[in-house]
C-alpha positions, 0 to 999 in steps of 0.5 A: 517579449521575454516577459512573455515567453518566461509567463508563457514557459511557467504556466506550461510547467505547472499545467505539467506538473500539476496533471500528475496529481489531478490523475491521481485523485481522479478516480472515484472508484479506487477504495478510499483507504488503499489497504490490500489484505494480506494472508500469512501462512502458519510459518510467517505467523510464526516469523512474526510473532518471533520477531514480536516476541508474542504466542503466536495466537495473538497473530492474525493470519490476515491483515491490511496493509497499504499496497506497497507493503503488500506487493513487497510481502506477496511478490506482486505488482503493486500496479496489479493490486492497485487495478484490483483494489477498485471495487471489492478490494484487493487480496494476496498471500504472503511469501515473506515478511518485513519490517512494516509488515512486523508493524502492522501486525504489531499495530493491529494487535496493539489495538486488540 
C-alpha cells in the first residue's frame, strides 16, 4: 500500500513540475529569438561608448537584446514586453545603461 501511495505521490509531482515548461514552449506565436529592440538616446550612446572606449559613432542607437535586459534598461515590465513581442516584436527606449547592455552593444559592433 505505501508503494502505491509513494507511485501514486511521484507521478503527481512530475506532472507538477513538468506543466511549467510544456506553458512555456507552448506558445508558437512568441518570436523564436525573444530579443526587444532597444533605442539609445544621444547620451547613453555616449555612456556606452565611454565605457567601450570607442567614437561614439561606432555605437548603434538601436540594438537587440533579450527581454530581461530590455526591461531593466527601459524600466518595463518584462511580462509587458513578453505580451508585446508576439507578433511584431517588442520595442522600448532606454533610460539607463548596464553591463549587459555594454556587452551587447560591444558584441554587435565586434561583428561590424
Amino acid at each position: 500500500m505505501n508503494i502505491l501511495k509513494a507511485s501514486a505521490a511521484a507521478l503527481g509531482m512530475t506532472t507538477l513540475l513538468a506543466t511549467p515548461i510544456y506553458a512555456q514552449t507552448a506558445n508558437p506565436t512568441v518570436n523564436a529569438n525573444n530579443l526587444v529592440s532597444v533605442s539609445l538616446s544621444e547620451s547613453l550612446v555616449e555612456n556606452v561608448a565611454n565605457d567601450l572606449d570607442v567614437n561614439v559613432s561606432q555605437i548603434p542607437v538601436t540594438i537587440e537584446v533579450p527581454i530581461g535586459v530590455a526591461a531593466n534598461v527601459c524600466n518595463v515590465a518584462a511580462n509587458v514586453l513578453a505580451s508585446d513581442n508576439k507578433s511584431d516584436g517588442a520595442e522600448c527606449n532606454a533610460e539607463t545603461t548596464s553591463q549587459a547592455l555594454t556587452q551587447a552593444v560591444q558584441k554587435q559592433i565586434g561583428s561590424q
